[in-house]
C-alpha positions in Angstrom: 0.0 0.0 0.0 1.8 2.9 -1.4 -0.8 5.3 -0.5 -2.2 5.5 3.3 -5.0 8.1 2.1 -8.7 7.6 3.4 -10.0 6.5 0.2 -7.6 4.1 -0.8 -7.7 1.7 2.7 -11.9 1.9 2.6 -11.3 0.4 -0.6 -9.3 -2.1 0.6 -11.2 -2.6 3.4 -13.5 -3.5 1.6 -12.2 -6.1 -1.5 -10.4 -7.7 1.6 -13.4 -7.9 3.7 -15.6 -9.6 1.0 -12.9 -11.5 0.3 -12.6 -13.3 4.1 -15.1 -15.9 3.3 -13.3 -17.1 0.9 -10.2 -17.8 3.0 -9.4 -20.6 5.1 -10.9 -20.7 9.0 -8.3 -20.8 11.1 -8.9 -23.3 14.3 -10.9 -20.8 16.4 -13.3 -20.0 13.4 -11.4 -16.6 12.3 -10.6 -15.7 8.9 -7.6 -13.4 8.2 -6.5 -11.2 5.3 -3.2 -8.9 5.2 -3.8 -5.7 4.5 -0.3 -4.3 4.3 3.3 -5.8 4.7 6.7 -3.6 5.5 9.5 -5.6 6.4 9.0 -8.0 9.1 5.8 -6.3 10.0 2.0 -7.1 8.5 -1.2 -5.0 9.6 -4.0 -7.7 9.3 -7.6 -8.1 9.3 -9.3 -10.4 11.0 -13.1 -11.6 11.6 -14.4 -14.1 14.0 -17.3 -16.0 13.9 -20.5 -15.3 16.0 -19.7 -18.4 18.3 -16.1 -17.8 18.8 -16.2 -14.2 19.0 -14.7 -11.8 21.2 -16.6 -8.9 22.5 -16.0 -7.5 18.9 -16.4 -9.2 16.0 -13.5 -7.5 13.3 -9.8 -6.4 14.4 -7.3 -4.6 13.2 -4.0 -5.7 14.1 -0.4 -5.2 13.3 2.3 -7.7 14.5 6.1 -8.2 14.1 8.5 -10.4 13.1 8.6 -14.1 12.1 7.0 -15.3 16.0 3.9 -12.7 14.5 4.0 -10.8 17.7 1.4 -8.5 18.6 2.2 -4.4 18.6 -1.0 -3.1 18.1 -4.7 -3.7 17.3 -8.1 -2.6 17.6 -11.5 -4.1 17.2 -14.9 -3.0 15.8 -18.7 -3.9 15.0 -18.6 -2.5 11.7 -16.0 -2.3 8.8 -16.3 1.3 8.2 -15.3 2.2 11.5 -12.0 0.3 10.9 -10.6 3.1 8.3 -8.8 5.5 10.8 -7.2 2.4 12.4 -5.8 1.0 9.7 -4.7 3.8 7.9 -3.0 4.4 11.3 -1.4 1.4 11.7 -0.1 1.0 8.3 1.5 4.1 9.1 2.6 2.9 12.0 4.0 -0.4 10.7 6.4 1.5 7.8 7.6 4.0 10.5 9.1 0.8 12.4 10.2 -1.1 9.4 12.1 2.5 8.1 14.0 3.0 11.5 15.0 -0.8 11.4 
């Protein structure tokens, strides 16, 4: 993601989020798309399932390195309120990977 305007992550918000279905369940139901990559560090979207949820049902998250772990994340009801976040944390996530 070259771009980290508003726009451009709704957009891929969005192909990503109607793409989770299509992606492999992990073992607790949850279905995981990366949204951006720098480096040893990936911001990711996940969505769990209405029996395995946690309190929220979508998350943001950016993690590190090869043991994926966890920096930063957020959760939400609703895709659109996810934008900020992940624009955000993809900003976030090339900060680290450029002072590395």
């Amino acid at each position: 993601m070259k771009d980290c305007d508003g726009e451009e992550v709704e957009r891929l918000l969005l192909h990503l989020y109607t793409g989770l279905p299509l992606l492999p369940a992990a073992e607790d139901g949850g279905r995981t798309a990366i949204l951006a990559r720098f480096g040893h560090y990936e911001v990711r979207l996940t969505e769990f399932p209405p029996d395995n949820m946690p309190f929220l049902p979508l998350w943001v998250e950016l993690f590190r390195g090869s043991e994926r772990e966890l920096v930063d994340g957020c959760g939400f009801s609703e895709i659109e309120d996810a934008v900020e976040a992940v624009r955000e944390l993809v900003e976030k996530a090339r900060r680290l990977h450029d002072e590395m």
